[in-house]
N, C-alpha and C positions, 0 to 999 in steps of 0.2 A: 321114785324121783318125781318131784313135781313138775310143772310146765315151767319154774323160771329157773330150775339146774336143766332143764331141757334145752332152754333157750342158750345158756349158759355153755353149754356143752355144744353148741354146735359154735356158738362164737369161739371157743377154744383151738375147734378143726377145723376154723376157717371157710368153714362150710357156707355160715352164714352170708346172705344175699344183703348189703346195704346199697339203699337209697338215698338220695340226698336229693331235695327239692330246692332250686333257687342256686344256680350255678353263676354269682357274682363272686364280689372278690373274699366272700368267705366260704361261700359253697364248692366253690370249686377245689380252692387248693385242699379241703377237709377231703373231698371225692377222690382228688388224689391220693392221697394220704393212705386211705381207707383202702384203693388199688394196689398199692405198692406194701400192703400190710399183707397182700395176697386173697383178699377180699374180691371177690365180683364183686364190681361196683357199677351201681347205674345212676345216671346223673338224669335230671328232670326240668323242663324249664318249660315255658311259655313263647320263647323266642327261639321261634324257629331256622334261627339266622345262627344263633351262638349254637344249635346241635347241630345242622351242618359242620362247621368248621370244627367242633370237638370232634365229631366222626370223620372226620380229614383229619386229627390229629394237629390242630390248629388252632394255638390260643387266641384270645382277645383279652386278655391280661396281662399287663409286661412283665410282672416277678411270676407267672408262671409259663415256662418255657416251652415251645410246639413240639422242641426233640423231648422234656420229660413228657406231653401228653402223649406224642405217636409212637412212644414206646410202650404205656400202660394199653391203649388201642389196640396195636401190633399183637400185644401179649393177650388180647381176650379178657383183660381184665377191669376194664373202662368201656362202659357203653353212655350213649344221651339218645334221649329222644322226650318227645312231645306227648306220650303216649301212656298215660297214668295209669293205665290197665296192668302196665307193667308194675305198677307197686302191687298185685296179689303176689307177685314172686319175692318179694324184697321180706325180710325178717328185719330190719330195722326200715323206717323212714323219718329222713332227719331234715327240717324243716328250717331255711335260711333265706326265709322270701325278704323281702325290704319292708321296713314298719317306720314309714312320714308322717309328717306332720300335715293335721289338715286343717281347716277353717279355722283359728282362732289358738292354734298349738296346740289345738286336741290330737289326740293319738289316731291315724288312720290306720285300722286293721284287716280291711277287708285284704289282703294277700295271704294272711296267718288264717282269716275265715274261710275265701274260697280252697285254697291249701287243705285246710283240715277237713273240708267238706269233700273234696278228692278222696283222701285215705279213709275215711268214714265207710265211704259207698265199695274200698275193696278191704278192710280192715279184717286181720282176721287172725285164728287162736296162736298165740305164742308172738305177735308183731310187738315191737317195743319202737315207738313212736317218739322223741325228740325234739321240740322247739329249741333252736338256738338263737333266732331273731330277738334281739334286744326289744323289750318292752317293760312294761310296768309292773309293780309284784301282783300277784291275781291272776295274770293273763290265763297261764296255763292252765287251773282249775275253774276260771272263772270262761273263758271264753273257749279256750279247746277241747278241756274234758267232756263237757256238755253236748257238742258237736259229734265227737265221738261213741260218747254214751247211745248216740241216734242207733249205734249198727248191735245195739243188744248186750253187746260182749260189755263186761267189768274190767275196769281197772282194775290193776293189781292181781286179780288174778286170771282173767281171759287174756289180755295184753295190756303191756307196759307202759307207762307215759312219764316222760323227766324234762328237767329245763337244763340244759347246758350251753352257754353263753359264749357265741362265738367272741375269740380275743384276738383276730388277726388284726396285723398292720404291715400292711404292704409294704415292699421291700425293706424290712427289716432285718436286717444279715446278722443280727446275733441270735432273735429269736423266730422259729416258724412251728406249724401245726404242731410237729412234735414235743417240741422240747415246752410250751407255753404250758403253765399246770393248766387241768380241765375241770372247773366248777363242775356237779351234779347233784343234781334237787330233783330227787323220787318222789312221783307221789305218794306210794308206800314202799315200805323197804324192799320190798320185789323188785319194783321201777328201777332203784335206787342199785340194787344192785345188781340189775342185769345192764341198766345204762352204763354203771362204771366196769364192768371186766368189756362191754364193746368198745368204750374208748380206750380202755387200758390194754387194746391191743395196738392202740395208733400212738399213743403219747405217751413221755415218761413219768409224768404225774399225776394221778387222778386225785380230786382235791371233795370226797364227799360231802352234803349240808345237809343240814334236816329237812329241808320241804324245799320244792320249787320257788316258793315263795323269797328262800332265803341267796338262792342263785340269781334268781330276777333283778333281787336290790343290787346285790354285790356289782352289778356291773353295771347298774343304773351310779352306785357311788365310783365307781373306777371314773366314770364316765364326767360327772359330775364332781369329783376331785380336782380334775384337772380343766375344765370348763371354767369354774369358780377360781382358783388360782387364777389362769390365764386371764380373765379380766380383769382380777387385781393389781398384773402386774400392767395390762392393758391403761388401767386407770392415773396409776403411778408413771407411765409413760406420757399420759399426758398434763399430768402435772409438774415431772419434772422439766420436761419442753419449758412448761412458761418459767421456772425457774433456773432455768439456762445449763440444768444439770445432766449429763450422757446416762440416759436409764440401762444401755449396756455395760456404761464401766461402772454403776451404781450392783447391779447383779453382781459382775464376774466377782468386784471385792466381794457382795454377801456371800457369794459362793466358795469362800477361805472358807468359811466356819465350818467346822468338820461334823459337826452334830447341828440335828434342830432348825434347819435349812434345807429346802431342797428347791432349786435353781427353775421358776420359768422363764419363759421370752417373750417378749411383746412381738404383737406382728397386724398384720394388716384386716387382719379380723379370721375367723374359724372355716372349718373347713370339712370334707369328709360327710361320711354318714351317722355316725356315733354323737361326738361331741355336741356338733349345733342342735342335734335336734334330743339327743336322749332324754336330758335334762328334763325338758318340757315334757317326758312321758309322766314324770314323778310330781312334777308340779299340779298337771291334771290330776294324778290320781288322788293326790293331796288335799284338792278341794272338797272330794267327797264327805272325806273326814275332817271338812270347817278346818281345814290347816291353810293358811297363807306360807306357801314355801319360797319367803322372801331372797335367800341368797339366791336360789336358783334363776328368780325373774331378775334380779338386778344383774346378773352375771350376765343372765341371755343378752338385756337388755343393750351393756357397755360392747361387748362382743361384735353385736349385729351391726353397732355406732363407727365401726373402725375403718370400714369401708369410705363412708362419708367423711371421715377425718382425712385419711389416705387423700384424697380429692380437693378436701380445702388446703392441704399442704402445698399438693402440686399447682391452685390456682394462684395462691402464694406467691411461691418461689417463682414463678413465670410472672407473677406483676410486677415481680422486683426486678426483672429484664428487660421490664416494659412489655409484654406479650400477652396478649388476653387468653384465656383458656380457650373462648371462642374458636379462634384462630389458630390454635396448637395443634401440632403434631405430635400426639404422645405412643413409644413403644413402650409396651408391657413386656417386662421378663419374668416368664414363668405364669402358667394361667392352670396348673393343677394344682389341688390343697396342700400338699406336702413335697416335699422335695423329692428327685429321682424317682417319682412316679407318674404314672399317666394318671390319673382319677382327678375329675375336674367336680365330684358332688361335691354341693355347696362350697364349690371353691370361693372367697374373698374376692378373685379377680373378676368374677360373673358380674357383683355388685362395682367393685367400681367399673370395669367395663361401662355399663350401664350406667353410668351416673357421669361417666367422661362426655358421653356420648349425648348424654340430655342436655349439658352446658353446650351442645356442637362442638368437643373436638373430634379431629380426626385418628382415631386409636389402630394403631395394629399392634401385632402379640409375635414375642419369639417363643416357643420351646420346645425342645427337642425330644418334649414324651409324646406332646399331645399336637398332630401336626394339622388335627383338624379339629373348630372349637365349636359344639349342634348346642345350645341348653334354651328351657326355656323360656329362661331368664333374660336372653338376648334379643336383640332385635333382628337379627342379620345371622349365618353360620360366618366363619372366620376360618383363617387359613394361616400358619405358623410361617412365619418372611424368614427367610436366610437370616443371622448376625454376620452383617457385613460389617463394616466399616463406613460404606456409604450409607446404608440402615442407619445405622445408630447417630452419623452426624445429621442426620435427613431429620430428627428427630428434636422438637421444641426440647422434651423432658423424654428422659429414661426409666421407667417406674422401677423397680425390683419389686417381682411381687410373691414370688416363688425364688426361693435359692439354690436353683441348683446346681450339682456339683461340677457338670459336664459347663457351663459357660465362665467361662473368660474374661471376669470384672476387669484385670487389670487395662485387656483389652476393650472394654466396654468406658472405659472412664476415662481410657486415654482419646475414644474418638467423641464422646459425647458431652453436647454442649452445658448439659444439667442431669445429675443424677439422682431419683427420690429412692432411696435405700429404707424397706420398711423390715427388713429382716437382716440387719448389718452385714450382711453377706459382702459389702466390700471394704471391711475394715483390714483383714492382713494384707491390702495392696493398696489400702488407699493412702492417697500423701495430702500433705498441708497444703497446697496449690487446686487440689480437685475440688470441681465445683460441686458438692456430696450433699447431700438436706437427710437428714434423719426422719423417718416419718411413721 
């Protein structure tokens, strides 16, 4: 028996120790995953604040719940700590640090660097190693094999190394860790198939590829599928505005056609971690190779622009009141990126926040995920106000900027003096008399 039916074999009896590095919103619910698959599982972070409260059996993630975490705890089957010594025990360590963007929309990788330079200094025979951080195709071979190669041992056959592309989206209630298929890109077919029998104990589909290389893109194009879309339809939003045409009822009809269509939304610009910034991993890498990766910079570009449109709406519709921006009271509904969640990275509303505030209005925020608003992006931290009635009429304009399901448009339109709806979120309540602006 060689060492990867070795490896293989202990993953079968559950024996296996996984790690998972970078307990955000894709490391963690995988950690879980991997506990409840009956795995020891040991989680790893930096923030000594988030392994407290995981060893209290207490999330900081709202689709993952404190009673599933204090039961995997409870059960010995969920540890965290600060403490990377602990990956000499781990037989997998699976790598889900964050990968931003930095000066000029270059790829910032020092989390994946320091990261691999941790398992490096305890790496050892039979470990099978993992990057699922979204980045550019190369990474794995080009920047963490090399790091790893420091501790002596060969890939492929001293220990394992693959890329598998976390694909979470937070509170998604059709799909979760399980059920999502799992890309895997071995460095050599060893990697390749001792990484897919460890996931193909957590998930119902493991979806093998010839090379890391080929997992890398795959989710660089998911990523950029829908980036590019999204401003197209972004674009078309604002052209149909000046030609007086609903880009919402323009969709719902294309969205008859049964084939050869598939339905975006316009909205107030992007959000999250993936989208705004993936994109621009592939346009950098692109340059190396003399490629101009034009859709992807025009896409970023409309995208980033939507914010600032958001804002000339609102300064708009309040001059046609007679009310200067200067002087407005503007509340924000909804200030995380997607709806029904808490996750405010690159949320839209950061940017116009900021952009309300540089005209001098005065801005506050309702929602009901995120009841406290810290980003860098601000000038000020923020505090989520009741949706009263007295709120919303206190208020020059009502943005919509987040849709979500938990507020009360009907109630929000009946008390408020102007509504900017950038995500039609009050179309099945709104009536011909409401004072509504599309935006």
């Amino acid at each position: 028996m060689n060492l990867a039916q070795e490896v293989i074999s202990k993953i079968n009896a559950r024996s296996a120790v996984v790690g998972v590095i970078g307990l955000g919103y894709a490391g963690l619910p995988l950690l879980c995953t991997f506990a409840e698959a009956g795995f020891r599982s040991i989680g790893f972070d930096i923030d000594a604040a988030k392994i407290e409260q995981l060893r209290g059996g207490r999330s900081y993630i709202g689709h993952i719940s404190s009673e599933r975490l204090s039961r995997l705890v409870a059960a010995g089957k969920l540890e965290a700590s600060t403490d990377f010594d602990l990956l000499r025990q781990c037989d997998a360590a699976i790598i889900c640090v964050p990968t931003p963007l930095g000066e000029g929309r270059s790829p910032d990788l020092r989390f994946v660097v320091d990261t691999a330079n941790e398992i490096a200094k305890r790496l050892h025979r039979g470990q099978l190693v993992v990057l699922e951080s979204t980045t550019y195709p190369g990474t794995t071979d080009e920047v963490v094999l090399p790091i790893l190669n420091e501790s002596g041992l060969q890939a492929g056959i001293d220990f394992f190394l693959a890329f598998s592309p976390e694909r979470e989206d937070p509170a998604n209630t059709e799909y979760d860790t399980r059920s999502i298929p799992k890309l895997i890109g071995g460095l050599t077919e060893n990697c390749r198939a001792v990484a897919a029998r460890a996931y193909g104990q957590i998930v119902e589909q493991v979806v093998p590829v010839s090379s890391p290389r080929v997992a890398e893109a795959a989710k660089l194009l998911e990523n950029i599928y829908r980036c590019v879309n999204i401003a197209l339809i972004n674009e078309l939003k604002l052209l149909f505005e000046r030609m007086g045409i609903d880009v919402w009822e323009v969709v719902t009809a294309a969205a008859t056609k049964p084939f050869g269509f598939t339905p975006f939304y316009p909205g107030p610009g992007l959000g999250g971690h993936c989208i705004p910034i993936d994109p621009f991993y592939l346009s950098w890498k692109a340059r190396q190779y003399e490629f101009p990766a034009r859709f992807i910079e025009l896409a970023g570009e409309i995208n980033l622009a939507m914010p600032g449109h958001v804002v000339r709406r609102v300064s708009e519709s309040l001059n046609l009141m007679g009310v200067p921006l200067r002087d407005a009271d503007i509340l924000l509904l909804g200030v995380a990126y997607k709806r029904d969640i808490d996750d405010v990275r690159e949320s839209p509303a950061l940017a116009i926040i900021r952009l309300l505030e540089q005209q001098l209005a005065r801005v506050r925020y309702h929602d009901p995920f995120v009841p406290r608003l810290r980003s860098r992006h601000l000038y000020r931290e923020m505090r989520s106000v009741e949706l009263t009635a007295k709120a919303i009429a206190a208020a020059s304009a009502v943005v919509v900027v987040t849709d979500h399901s938990a507020i009360d448009y009907r109630f929000v339109l009946d008390h408020a003096k102007l509504t900017i709806d950038t995500r039609n979120a009050t179309a099945p309540c709104r009536r011909a008399e409401d004072r509504v602006v599309l935006a």
